[in-house]
C-alpha positions in Angstrom: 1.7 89.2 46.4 0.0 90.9 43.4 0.1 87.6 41.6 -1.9 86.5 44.3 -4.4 88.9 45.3 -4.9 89.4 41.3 -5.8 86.1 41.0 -8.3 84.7 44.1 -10.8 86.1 42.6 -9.7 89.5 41.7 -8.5 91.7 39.1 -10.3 91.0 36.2 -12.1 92.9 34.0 -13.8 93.4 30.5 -17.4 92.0 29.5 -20.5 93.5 30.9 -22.6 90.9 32.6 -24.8 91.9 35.2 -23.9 91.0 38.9 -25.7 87.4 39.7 -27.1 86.0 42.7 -23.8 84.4 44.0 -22.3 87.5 44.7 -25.6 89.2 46.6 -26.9 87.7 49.5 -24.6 84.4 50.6 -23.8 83.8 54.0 -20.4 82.7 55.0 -19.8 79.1 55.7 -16.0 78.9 54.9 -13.9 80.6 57.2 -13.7 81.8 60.5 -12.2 83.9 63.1 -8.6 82.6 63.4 -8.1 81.4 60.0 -4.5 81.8 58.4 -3.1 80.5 55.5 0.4 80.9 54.6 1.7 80.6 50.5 5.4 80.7 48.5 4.8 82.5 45.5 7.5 81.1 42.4 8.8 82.8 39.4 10.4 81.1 36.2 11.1 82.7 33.3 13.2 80.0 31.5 11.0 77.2 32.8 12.5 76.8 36.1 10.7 78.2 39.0 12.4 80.0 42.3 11.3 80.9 45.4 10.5 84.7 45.0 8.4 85.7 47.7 5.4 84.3 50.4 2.3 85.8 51.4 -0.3 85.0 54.0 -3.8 85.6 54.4 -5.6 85.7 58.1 -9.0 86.3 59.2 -9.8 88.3 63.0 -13.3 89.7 64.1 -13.6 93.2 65.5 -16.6 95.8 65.4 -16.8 98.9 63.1 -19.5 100.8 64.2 -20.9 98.7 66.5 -21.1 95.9 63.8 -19.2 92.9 63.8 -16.9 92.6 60.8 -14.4 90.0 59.7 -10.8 91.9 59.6 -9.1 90.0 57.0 -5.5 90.8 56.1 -3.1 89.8 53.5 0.7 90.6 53.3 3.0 89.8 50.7 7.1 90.1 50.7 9.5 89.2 48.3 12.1 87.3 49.6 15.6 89.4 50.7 18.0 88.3 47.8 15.5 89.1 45.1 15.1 92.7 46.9 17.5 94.2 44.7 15.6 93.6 41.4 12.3 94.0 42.9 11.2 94.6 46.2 7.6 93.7 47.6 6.1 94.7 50.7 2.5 94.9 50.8 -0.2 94.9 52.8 -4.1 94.6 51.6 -7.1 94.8 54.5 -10.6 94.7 54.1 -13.5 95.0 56.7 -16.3 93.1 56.2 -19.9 92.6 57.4 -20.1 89.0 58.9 -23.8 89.2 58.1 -23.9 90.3 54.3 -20.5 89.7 53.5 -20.2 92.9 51.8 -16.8 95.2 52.7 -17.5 98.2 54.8 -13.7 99.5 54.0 -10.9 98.8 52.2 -6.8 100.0 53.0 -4.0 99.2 50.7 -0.5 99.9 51.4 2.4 98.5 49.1 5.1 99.2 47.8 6.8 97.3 44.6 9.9 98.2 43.1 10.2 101.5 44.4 6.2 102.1 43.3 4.3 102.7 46.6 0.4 103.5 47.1 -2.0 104.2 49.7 -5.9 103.9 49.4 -8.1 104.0 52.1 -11.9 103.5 51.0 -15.0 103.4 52.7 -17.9 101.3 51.3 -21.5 103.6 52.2 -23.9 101.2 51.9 -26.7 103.3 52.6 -26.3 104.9 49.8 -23.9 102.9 47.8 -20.8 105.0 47.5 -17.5 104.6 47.9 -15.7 107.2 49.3 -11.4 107.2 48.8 -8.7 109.7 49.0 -9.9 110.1 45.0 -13.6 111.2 45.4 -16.9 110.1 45.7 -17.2 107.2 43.5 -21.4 105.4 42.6 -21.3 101.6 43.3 -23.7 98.6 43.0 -25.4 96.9 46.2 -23.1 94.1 46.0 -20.2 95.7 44.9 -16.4 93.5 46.7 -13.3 94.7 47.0 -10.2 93.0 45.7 -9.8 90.7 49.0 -13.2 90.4 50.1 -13.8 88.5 46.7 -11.9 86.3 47.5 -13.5 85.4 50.8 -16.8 86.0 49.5 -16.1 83.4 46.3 -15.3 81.0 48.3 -18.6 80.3 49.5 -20.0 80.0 45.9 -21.7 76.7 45.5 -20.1 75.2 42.5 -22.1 72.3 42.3 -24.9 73.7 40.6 -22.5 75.1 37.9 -21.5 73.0 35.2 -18.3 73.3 33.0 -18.3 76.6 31.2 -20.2 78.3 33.1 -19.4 82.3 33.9 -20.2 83.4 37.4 -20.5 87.7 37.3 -19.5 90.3 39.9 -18.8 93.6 40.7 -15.7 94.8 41.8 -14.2 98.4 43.5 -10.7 99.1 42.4 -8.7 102.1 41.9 -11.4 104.1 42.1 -13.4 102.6 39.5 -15.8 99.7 39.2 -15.1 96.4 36.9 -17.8 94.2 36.0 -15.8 90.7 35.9 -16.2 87.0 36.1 -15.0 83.8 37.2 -15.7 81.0 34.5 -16.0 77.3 36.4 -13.6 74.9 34.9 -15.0 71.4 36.4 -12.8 69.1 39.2 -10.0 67.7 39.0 -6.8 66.4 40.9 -3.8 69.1 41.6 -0.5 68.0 42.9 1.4 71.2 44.6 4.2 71.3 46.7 1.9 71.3 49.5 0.5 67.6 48.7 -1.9 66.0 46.2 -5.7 67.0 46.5 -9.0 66.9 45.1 -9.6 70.2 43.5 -12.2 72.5 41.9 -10.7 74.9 39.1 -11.4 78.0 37.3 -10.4 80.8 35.2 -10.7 84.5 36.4 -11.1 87.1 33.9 -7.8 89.3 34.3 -7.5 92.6 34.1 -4.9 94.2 31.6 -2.2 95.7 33.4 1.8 96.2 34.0 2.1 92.4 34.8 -0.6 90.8 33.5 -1.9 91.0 29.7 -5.7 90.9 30.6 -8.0 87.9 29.6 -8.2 84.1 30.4 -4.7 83.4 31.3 -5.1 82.6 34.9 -6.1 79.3 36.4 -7.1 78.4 40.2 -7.4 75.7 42.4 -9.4 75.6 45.4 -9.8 72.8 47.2 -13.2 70.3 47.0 -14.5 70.7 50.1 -16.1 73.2 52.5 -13.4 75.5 53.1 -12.7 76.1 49.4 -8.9 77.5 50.2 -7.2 78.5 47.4 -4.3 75.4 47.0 -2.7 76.8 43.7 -2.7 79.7 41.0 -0.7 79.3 37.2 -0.5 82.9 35.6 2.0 84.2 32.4 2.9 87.8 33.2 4.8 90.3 31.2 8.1 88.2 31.4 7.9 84.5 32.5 5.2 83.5 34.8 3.7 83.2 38.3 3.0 80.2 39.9 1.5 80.6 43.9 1.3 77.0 46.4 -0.4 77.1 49.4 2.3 75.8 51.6 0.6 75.8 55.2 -2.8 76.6 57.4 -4.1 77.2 61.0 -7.5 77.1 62.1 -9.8 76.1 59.4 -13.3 75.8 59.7 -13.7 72.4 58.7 -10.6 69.7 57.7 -8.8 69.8 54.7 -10.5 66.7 53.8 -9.4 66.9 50.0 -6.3 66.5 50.8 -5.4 62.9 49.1 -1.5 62.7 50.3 1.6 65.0 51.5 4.3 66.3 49.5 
């Protein structure tokens, strides 16, 4: 699971660019109420990948304050027989404005080989705080969290990038805030376990950590075409490496039209 929420769009870290346009101001035009997407997340160390765990991600509207909010959720378990070298139950939920697409609050819960954490935090926009079970905490206007970046990024209109290109944004995280990037990579095809599709890549800025090393290591592929669903993530960790398929969906907001074939 942290292989996966580190990727979409989240932990990196590093460089000082300010935050651009793309992540202030879009409107969402990706997902929607309903929206669930279920991924098998493989581990090798010796070049063969196994089944280690699965994770899901699913979208709900409620109201917070009389404002309508998307409640996404994602959960991540390893799976039973790997348990006894490393057990992973998490949980990751975010609550954000449908209008702005900025998160009002934030709850983590996991627990990872033995290691367990709770964080609650509350996004004040009025004044641009962030307010956690650690204290008070400045932020920028357009400050995500590590889950509503990913939702948020996918509505990022990568046409009008071209290769190269570095893409800025802020992001809240253990009580601190990251200036980070995603770098656009171009189009290409990606064949997963889920099927063959057309694809847009790209290269998150990671930050350093127990599991990852920090830098460009990690690639993404979402797929080319409205939804922009994350179809695959490639990561080296501290031993072996990470690789994440997107291995089924309900409810998208559009069709999955860049699928080119099945398995």
């Amino acid at each position: 699971m942290k292989a996966l929420l580190f990727l979409l769009c989240s932990l990196f870290m590093f460089s000082s660019f300010s935050e651009g346009d793309d992540f202030c101001g879009l409107k969402n035009k990706a997902f929607q109420e309903g929206e669930s997407i279920d991924y098998n997340i493989f581990y090798s160390v010796i070049g063969i990948y196994v089944n280690a765990g699965t994770a899901n991600f699913s979208v709900g509207v409620e109201k917070m304050a009389l404002k309508p909010v998307y409640h996404v959720t994602g959960t991540g378990t390893s799976n039973s027989r790997y348990d006894w070298i490393f057990k992973v139950r998490d949980k990751y939920e975010s609550f954000i404005d449908t209008a702005t697409l900025q998160p009002l609050k934030f709850l983590r819960n996991v627990e990872e080989g033995g290691y367990k954490i709770n964080e609650n935090v509350t996004f004040n926009k009025s004044v641009n705080t962030a307010i956690s079970n650690k204290g008070v905490v400045k932020i920028p206007p357009c400050v995500q969290d590590v889950l509503s970046a990913i939702y948020y990024a996918r509505n990022i209109d990568y046409e009008k990038y071209a290769v190269g290109d570095k893409i800025p944004f802020s992001m809240f995280l253990d009580n601190e805030v990251f200036n980070l990037y995603i770098k656009y990579l171009g189009k290409e095809e990606v064949k997963t376990r889920y099927g063959k599709f057309n694809a847009i890549k790209f290269m998150p800025l990671l930050v350093q950590g127990t599991i990852f090393s920090g830098g460009e290591k990690m690639t993404v592929w979402v797929s080319d075409d409205p939804n922009h669903i994350p179809l695959r993530i490639e990561s080296p960790i501290t031993v072996g490496s990470v690789k994440v398929d997107m291995m089924g969906y309900h409810n998208l907001r559009y069709p999955l039209s860049s699928m080119i074939s099945f398995r």
